[in-house]
C-alpha positions in Angstrom: 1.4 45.8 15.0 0.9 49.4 14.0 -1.1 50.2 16.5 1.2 48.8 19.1 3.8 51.2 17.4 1.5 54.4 17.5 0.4 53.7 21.4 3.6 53.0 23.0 6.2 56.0 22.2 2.5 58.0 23.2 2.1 55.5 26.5 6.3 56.4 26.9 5.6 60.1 27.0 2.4 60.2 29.3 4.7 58.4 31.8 7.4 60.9 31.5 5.6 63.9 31.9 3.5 62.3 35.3 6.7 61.6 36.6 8.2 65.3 35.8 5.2 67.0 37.0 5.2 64.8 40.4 9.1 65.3 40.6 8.5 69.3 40.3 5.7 68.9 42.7 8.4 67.6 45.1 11.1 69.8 44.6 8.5 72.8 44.8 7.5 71.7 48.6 11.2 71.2 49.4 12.3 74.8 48.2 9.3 76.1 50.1 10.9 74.3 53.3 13.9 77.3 53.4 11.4 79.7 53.3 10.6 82.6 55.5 6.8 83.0 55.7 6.5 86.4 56.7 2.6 87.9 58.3 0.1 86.1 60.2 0.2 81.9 60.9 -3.3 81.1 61.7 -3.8 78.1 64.5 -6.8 76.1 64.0 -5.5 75.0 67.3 -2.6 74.4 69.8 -0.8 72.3 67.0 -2.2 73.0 63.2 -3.3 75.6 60.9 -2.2 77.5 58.4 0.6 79.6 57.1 0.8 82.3 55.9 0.7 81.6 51.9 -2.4 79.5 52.6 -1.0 76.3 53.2 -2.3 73.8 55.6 0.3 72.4 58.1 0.4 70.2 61.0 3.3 70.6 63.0 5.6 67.6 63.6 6.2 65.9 67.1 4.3 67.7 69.1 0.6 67.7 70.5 -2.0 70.0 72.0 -5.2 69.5 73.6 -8.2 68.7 71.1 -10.8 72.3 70.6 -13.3 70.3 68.8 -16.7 69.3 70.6 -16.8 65.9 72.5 -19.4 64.7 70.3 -17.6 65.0 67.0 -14.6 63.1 65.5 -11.0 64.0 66.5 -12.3 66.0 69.2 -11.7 66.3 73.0 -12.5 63.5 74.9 -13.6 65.5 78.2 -14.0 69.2 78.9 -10.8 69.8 80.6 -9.0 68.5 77.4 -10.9 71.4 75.5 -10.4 73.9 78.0 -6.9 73.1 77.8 -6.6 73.1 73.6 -8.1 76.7 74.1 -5.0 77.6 76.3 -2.7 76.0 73.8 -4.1 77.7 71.0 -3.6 80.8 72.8 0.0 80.3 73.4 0.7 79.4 69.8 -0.8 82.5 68.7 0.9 84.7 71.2 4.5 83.1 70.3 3.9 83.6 66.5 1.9 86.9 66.4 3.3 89.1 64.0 6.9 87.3 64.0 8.8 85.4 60.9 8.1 82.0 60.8 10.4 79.4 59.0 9.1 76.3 57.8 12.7 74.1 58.9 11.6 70.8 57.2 8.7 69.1 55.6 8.0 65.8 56.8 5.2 64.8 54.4 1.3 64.5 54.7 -1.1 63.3 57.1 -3.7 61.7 56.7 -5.8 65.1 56.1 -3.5 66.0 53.5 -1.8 69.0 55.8 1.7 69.5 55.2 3.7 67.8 58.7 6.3 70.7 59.2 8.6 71.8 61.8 8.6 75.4 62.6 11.2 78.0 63.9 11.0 81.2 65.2 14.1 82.5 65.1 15.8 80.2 64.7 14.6 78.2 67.8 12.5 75.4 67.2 8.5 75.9 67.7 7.6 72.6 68.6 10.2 72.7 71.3 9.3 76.1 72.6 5.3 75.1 72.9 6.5 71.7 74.6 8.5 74.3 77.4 5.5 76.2 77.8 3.9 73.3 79.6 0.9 73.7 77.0 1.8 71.3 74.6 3.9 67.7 74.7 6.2 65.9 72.9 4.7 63.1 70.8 6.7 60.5 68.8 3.8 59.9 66.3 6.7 58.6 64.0 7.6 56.0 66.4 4.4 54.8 67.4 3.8 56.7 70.5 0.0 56.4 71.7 -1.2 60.0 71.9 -1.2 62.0 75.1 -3.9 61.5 77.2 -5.4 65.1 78.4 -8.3 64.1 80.6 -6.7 62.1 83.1 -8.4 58.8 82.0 -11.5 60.4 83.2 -13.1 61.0 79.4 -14.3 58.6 77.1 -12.0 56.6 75.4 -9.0 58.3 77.1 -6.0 56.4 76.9 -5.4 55.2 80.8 
């Protein structure tokens, strides 16, 4: 019995402290969702990289052309899709160089652990501007949507 009295209350306040230090986790990410990140975005490629403060985004509802090599994971699937990604990329940097990017919303994690945001430059929405450059496309990832297919059906494992 005593030590059941000793352990609880200390059980009691490890679960309250977790669940304050998750919950100002959260409301730290959403306060950084008004904010104005100011210098350089880095693109790892047409639709993810980094902003500015070092954080690791992928931006939401939208897709470029894969940059990686064929042969590894999560890469292109043909050489046009990579030739394309480097266009993309390019584009992206171009729109964002040396401008004031505002993270609009954070939709959560992927499965990498980036930050899914949507982005506006001026108050016009990134994802939207990339899509009407003709170097990007829309993509309901959300709602299921299979990703776009960049090689035509000609590459391996290209959706048809």
């Amino acid at each position: 019995m005593f030590v059941r009295t000793r352990i609880v209350p200390i059980v009691g306040t490890l679960v309250f402290v977790l669940i304050a230090l998750f919950g100002a986790r959260f409301a730290s990410e959403n306060a950084q969702a008004a904010t104005e990140l100011g210098g350089t975005v880095y693109w790892s490629d047409g639709d993810s990289g980094r902003l500015s403060d070092g954080t690791k985004f992928r931006l939401h509802g939208v897709d470029a052309p894969e940059t990686g090599s064929m042969k590894q994971r999560g890469g292109a699937r043909c050489e046009a899709e990579r030739e394309l990604g480097y266009d993309a990329k390019a584009v992206a940097v171009e729109l964002t160089r040396g401008r004031v990017v505002t993270v609009s919303r954070i939709m959560g994690r992927d499965r990498y652990g980036r930050n899914v945001v949507t982005l506006s430059l001026d108050g016009q929405d990134l994802a939207g501007l990339l899509v009407a450059s003709g170097t990007h496309r829309a993509w309901d990832y959300d709602g299921g949507a299979p990703k776009p297919d960049w090689c035509g059906g000609q590459g391996s494992g290209a959706a048809p």
